[in-house]
Each structure stands twice: as structure tokens, then as C-alpha cells.
N, C-alpha and C positions, 0 to 999 in steps of 0.2 A: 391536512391530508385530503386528498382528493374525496368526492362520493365513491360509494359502490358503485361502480357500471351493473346494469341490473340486466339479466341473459334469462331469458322464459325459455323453460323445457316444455315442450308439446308432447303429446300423446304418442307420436312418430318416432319418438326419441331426437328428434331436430331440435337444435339450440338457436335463437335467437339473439342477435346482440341489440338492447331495444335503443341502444346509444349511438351507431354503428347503421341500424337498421337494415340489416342486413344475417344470412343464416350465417354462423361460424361453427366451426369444429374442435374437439378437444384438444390441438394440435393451436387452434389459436386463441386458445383461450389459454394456454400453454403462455406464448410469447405476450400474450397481454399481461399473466401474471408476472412473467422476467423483466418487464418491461417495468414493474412496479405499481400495474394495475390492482386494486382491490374488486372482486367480482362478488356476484351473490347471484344464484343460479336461484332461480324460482318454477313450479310446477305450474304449468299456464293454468290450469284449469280447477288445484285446490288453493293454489298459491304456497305450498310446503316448502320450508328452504331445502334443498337438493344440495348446497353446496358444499360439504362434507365430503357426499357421497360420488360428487363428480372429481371435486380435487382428487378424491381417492382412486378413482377411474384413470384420472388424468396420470399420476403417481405407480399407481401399476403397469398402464402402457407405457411409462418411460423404464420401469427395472423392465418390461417383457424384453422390450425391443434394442434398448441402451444398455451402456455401461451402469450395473446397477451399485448405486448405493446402499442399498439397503440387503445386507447380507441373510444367508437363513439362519445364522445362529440368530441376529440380531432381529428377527422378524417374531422365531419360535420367541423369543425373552417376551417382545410386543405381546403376543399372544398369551402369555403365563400371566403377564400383570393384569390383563383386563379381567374386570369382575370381582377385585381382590383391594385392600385396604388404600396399597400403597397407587393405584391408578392413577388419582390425582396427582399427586407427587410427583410419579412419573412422566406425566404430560409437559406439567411444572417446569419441571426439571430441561428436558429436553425441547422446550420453548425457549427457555433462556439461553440453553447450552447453541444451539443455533444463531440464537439475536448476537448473543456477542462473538462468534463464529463472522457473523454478518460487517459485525462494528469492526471487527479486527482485521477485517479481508478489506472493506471501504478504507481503514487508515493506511494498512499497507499499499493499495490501490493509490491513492491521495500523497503520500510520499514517494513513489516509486515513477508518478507526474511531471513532482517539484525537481527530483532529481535527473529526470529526461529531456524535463525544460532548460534546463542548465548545467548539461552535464561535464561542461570542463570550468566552469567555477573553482569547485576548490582546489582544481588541478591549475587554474591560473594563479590563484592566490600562491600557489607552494612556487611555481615558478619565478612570481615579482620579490618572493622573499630568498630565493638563493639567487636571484642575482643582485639581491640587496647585497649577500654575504658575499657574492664572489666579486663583486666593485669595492668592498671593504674591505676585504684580505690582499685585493689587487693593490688597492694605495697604500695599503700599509706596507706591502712588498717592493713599492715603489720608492716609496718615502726613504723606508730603511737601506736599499740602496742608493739613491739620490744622495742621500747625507740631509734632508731634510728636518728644519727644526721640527722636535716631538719624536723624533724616528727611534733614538736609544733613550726613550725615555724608561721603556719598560722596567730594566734591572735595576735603575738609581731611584729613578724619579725627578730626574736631574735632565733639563737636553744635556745632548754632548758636545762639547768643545771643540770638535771639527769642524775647521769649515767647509762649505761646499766642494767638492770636487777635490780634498786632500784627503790623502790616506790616515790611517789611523798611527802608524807607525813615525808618519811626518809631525802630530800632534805630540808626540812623546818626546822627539827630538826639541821640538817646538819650548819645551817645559823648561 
């Protein structure tokens, strides 16, 4: 896992990226996090982790201004649990409910790849296999009329005693 990229907040409310060296905004510290950045926001001047309270910043500007995730029934719940036995639990819980949210979304991502990479695969395999059947119902179709030996083998098990190019009718005479 990568370090912490380390971002000092100033007195200004200005953020710093000390990696980056350069100011940035909650907006890219947004896409460093999507990007699968680890950050840790520090207070320049006590050195106090901050970064709680910016993710939290960061998380509200996106329900103000976005499509919010996060509903008000489900905010009021947030709010009931804190202070209260099961809290931990609940963080617990909704850590892991996420991570494999996460895992499940990367596998289906990762399969939905393999599948774009080669998407007429198994449509070619079903193809090589009915004209495997339709060249084998062809000669058998064949055979059977040709008079070919193996051709009325079917009912007896026996070929038949016709020869090529004589009717069946001439084989009876024939007896």
C-alpha cells in the first residue's frame, strides 16, 4: 500500500499537498482519494490530524451539490447511533458492508473486461460446433442416399445388401 500523501492545513483554511507541492482543493483531494490515494490532512501549526473532519467536508459537498447517497432517513439513523452502545458496531458494520460493496463491484468490473476482450468467443465455439453437426447430419444424409456402406446400418445393425446405385426393390428381385 502506497504512504499517506501528507496535505497541511494552514491557518487560511488553505491545503497543501506537501507531495505535489503545490495548494489543492477539496475537489482534488476528492479525485486523489478515487484515484485510490491514501491522504492524511494535518493542521500546520499544531500538527492535529484534520482528516476526519475534511473527508467529512469533502462528503457533504458532494451530497450538497450531487446526486446524494446518503439519504435523510439514513443520516437521522447516523445520528441516533452516535453516543450509544451499539456505535461501534455500527461503523463496524458499515466498513465492511462497503469493502465488499467494493470487492464485488472490482470483480464484476474485472469480468465484464475478460468478457469485452473476447466477446464473440463463445459465440464462435457454438458456431464450430453446429457445423460440426450440420457436416454430420449432411453425410449421413448423404451416405443414406448414395446407398453407401454403413448408410442402413441404423435398424439392423447390419449394412445393407444393396449395391450402389440399385434400388431397393431390385435387391428383393435380386433374392
Amino acid at each position: 500500500m502506497p504512504p499517506e500523501r501528507l496535505i497541511r492545513k494552514y491557518s487560511n483554511r488553505r491545503l497543501y499537498d506537501t507531495t505535489a507541492s503545490r495548494h489543492v482543493t477539496l475537489e482534488d483531494l476528492r479525485q486523489l482519494i478515487i484515484a485510490g490515494e491514501k491522504i492524511k490532512v494535518i493542521d500546520d501549526k499544531s500538527a492535529e490530524d484534520l482528516t476526519r473532519s475534511v473527508l467529512l467536508q469533502i462528503i457533504s459537498e458532494q451530497e450538497q451539490f450531487g446526486a446524494p447517497v446518503l439519504g435523510s432517513e439514513l443520516l437521522e439513523m447516523i445520528i441516533r447511533f452516535h453516543g450509544r452502545p451499539m456505535q461501534a458496531l455500527l461503523s463496524s458494520y458499515l466498513e465492511q458492508a462497503f469493502t465488499t460493496m467494493v470487492r464485488q463491484q472490482e470483480s464484476m468490473q474485472s469480468e465484464m473486461a475478460k468478457a469485452l476482450q473476447t466477446p464473440v468467443a463463445p459465440l464462435t465455439e457454438l458456431a464450430r460446433k453446429n457445423l460440426e453437426l450440420w457436416e454430420q447430419m449432411q453425410a449421413a444424409t448423404r451416405d443414406a442416399f448414395m446407398g453407401r456402406p454403413g448408410a442402413n446400418t441404423a435398424s439392423t445393425g447390419k449394412p445393407s445388401e444393396q449395391n450402389e446405385g440399385e434400388h431397393p426393390r431390385d435387391t428383393k428381385q435380386r433374392k
